[in-house]
C-alpha positions in Angstrom: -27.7 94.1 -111.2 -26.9 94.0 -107.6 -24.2 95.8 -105.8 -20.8 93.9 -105.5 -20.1 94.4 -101.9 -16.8 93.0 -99.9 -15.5 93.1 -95.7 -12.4 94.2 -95.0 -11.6 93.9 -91.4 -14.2 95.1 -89.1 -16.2 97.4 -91.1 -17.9 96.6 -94.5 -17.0 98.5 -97.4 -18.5 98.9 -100.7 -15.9 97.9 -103.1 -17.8 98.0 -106.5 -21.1 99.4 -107.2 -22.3 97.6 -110.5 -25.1 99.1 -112.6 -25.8 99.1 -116.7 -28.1 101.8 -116.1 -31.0 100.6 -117.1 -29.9 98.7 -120.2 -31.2 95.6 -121.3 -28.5 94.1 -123.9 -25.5 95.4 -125.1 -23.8 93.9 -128.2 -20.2 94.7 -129.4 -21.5 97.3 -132.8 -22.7 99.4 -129.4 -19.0 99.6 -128.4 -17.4 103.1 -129.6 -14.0 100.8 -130.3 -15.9 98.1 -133.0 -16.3 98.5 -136.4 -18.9 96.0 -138.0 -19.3 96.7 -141.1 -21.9 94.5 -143.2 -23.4 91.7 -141.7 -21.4 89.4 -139.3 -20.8 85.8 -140.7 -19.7 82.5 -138.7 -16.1 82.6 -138.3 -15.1 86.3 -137.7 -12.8 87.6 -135.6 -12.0 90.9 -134.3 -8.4 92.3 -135.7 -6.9 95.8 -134.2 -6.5 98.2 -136.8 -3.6 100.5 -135.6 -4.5 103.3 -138.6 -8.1 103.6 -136.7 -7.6 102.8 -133.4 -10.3 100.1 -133.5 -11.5 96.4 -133.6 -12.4 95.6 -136.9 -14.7 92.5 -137.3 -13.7 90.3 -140.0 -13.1 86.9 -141.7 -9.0 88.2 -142.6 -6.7 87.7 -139.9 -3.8 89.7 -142.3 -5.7 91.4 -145.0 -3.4 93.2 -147.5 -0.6 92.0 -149.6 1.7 91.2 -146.9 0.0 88.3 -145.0 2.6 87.4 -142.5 0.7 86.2 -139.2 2.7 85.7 -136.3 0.6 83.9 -133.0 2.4 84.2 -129.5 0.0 82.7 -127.4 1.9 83.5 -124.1 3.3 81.7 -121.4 1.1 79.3 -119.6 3.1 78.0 -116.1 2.2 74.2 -115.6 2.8 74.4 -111.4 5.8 72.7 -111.2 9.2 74.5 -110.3 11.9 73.2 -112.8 
Protein backbone atom coordinates (compact mmCIF):
# COMPACT_ATOMS: atom_id res chain seq x y z
CA UNK A 1 0.00 0.00 0.00
CA UNK A 2 1.32 3.41 -0.68
CA UNK A 3 2.02 6.16 1.62
CA UNK A 4 -0.92 8.68 2.34
CA UNK A 5 0.89 11.88 2.01
CA UNK A 6 -0.77 15.57 2.39
CA UNK A 7 0.74 19.62 1.95
CA UNK A 8 0.21 21.90 4.44
CA UNK A 9 1.42 25.28 3.53
CA UNK A 10 4.72 25.42 2.08
CA UNK A 11 6.28 22.33 3.07
CA UNK A 12 4.99 18.68 2.54
CA UNK A 13 4.36 16.67 5.33
CA UNK A 14 3.74 13.03 5.75
CA UNK A 15 0.48 12.85 7.50
CA UNK A 16 -0.13 8.99 7.51
CA UNK A 17 2.20 6.30 6.67
CA UNK A 18 -0.07 3.23 5.61
CA UNK A 19 1.34 -0.31 5.60
CA UNK A 20 -0.30 -4.00 6.51
CA UNK A 21 3.06 -5.25 6.81
CA UNK A 22 3.24 -7.56 4.42
CA UNK A 23 -0.28 -9.12 4.82
CA UNK A 24 -2.24 -10.32 2.15
CA UNK A 25 -5.98 -10.62 3.60
CA UNK A 26 -7.21 -10.00 6.80
CA UNK A 27 -10.80 -11.32 7.83
CA UNK A 28 -12.70 -10.31 11.06
CA UNK A 29 -11.89 -14.15 13.08
CA UNK A 30 -8.12 -12.41 12.78
CA UNK A 31 -9.42 -9.48 14.89
CA UNK A 32 -8.47 -10.06 18.79
CA UNK A 33 -12.11 -8.35 19.51
CA UNK A 34 -14.35 -11.17 17.28
CA UNK A 35 -15.61 -14.23 18.42
CA UNK A 36 -16.77 -16.58 15.56
CA UNK A 37 -17.60 -19.47 16.82
CA UNK A 38 -18.84 -22.32 14.24
CA UNK A 39 -19.25 -21.54 10.84
CA UNK A 40 -20.70 -18.20 9.73
CA UNK A 41 -24.18 -18.47 8.00
CA UNK A 42 -26.02 -15.73 5.70
CA UNK A 43 -27.64 -13.34 7.90
CA UNK A 44 -25.27 -12.78 10.92
CA UNK A 45 -24.52 -9.96 12.67
CA UNK A 46 -22.01 -8.88 15.06
CA UNK A 47 -23.64 -8.14 18.77
CA UNK A 48 -21.23 -6.65 21.70
CA UNK A 49 -21.06 -8.82 24.49
CA UNK A 50 -20.41 -6.52 27.53
CA UNK A 51 -19.53 -9.89 29.95
CA UNK A 52 -16.52 -10.47 27.24
CA UNK A 53 -15.65 -7.38 25.94
CA UNK A 54 -16.11 -8.65 22.41
CA UNK A 55 -18.17 -8.91 19.08
CA UNK A 56 -19.90 -11.97 18.96
CA UNK A 57 -21.04 -13.15 15.55
CA UNK A 58 -24.45 -14.40 15.44
CA UNK A 59 -27.90 -14.91 13.86
CA UNK A 60 -29.62 -13.47 17.67
CA UNK A 61 -29.87 -9.90 17.92
CA UNK A 62 -31.14 -10.45 22.00
CA UNK A 63 -30.38 -13.90 22.81
CA UNK A 64 -31.56 -14.91 26.33
CA UNK A 65 -34.88 -14.81 27.91
CA UNK A 66 -35.28 -11.16 27.92
CA UNK A 67 -35.44 -10.19 24.24
CA UNK A 68 -36.14 -6.52 24.37
CA UNK A 69 -34.34 -4.85 21.27
CA UNK A 70 -34.28 -1.26 21.29
CA UNK A 71 -32.76 0.45 17.61
CA UNK A 72 -31.77 4.20 17.77
CA UNK A 73 -30.51 4.73 14.56
CA UNK A 74 -29.30 8.39 15.23
CA UNK A 75 -29.89 11.65 13.95
CA UNK A 76 -29.50 12.11 10.28
CA UNK A 77 -29.67 16.32 9.47
CA UNK A 78 -31.53 16.74 6.03
CA UNK A 79 -29.61 20.41 5.20
CA UNK A 80 -32.27 22.60 5.82
CA UNK A 81 -32.27 24.98 8.97
CA UNK A 82 -35.90 24.76 10.52
Amino acid sequence: MADIKVRVGQQGATKVISSLAGAQTLSLAELSDVNIAGTLQNGMVLVFNGATKKFDATLELTPGAAQNLDINGGNFWNGKHN
